[in-house]
C-alpha positions as CSV (number, residue, x, y, z in Angstrom):
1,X,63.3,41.8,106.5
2,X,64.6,42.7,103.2
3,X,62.5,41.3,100.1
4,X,64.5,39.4,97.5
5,X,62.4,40.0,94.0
6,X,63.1,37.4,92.0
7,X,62.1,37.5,87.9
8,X,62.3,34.1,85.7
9,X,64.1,34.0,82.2
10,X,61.6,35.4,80.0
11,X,61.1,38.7,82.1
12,X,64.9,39.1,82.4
13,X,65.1,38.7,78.8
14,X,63.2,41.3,78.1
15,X,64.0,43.6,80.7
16,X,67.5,43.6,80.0
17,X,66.8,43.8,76.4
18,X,68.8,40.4,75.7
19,X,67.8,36.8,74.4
20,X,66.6,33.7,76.4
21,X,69.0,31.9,74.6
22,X,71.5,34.3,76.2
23,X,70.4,34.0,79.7
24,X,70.4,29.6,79.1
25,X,74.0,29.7,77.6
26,X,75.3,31.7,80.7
27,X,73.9,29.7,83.1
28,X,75.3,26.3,80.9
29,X,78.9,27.8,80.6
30,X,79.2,29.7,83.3
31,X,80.0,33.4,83.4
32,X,76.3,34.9,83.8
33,X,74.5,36.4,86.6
34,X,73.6,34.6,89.3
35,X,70.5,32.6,89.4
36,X,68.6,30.4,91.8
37,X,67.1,27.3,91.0
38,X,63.9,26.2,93.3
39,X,62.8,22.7,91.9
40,X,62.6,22.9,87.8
41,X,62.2,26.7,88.0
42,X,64.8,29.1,87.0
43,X,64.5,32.5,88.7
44,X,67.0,35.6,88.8
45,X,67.3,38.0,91.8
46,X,66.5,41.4,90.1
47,X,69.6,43.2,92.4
48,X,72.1,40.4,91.3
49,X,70.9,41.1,87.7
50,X,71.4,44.9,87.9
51,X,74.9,44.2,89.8
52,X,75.6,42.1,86.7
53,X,74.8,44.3,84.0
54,X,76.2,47.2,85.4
55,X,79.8,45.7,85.8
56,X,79.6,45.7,82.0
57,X,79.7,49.3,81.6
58,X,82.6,50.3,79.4
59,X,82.9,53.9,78.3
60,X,84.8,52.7,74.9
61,X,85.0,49.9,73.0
62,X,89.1,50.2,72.8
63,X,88.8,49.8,76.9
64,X,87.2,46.4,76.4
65,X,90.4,45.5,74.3
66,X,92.6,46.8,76.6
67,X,91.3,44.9,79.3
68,X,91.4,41.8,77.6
69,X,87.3,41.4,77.7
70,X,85.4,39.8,75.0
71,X,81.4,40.4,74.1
């Protein structure tokens, strides 16, 4: 059996070095990793978040123009 580890806002915030506010606007717009929500809480699977972040790599900022991506 494969063991999901699963991280809530604060601890994502910081691992990933960005805000709370961040990680509450992607999840209200759409767009953000993928989270799970048991009851009230608010958890992120730590593979989905490193999935996430790592599609983000760019090797220059004129490749996220060309692409059409905004920050």
């Amino acid at each position: 059996m494969v063991e999901v580890v699963l991280i809530d806002e604060k601890v994502a915030a910081e691992r990933f070095a960005m805000s709370r506010a961040w990680f509450q606007r992607m999840r209200w717009c759409g767009g953000g990793p993928p989270f799970l929500k048991i009851g009230a809480a608010v958890r992120y699977p730590v593979v989905e978040l490193e999935k996430y972040f790592l599609t983000k790599k760019h090797h220059s900022t004129s490749e996220v123009k060309a692409n059409g991506l905004s920050l």
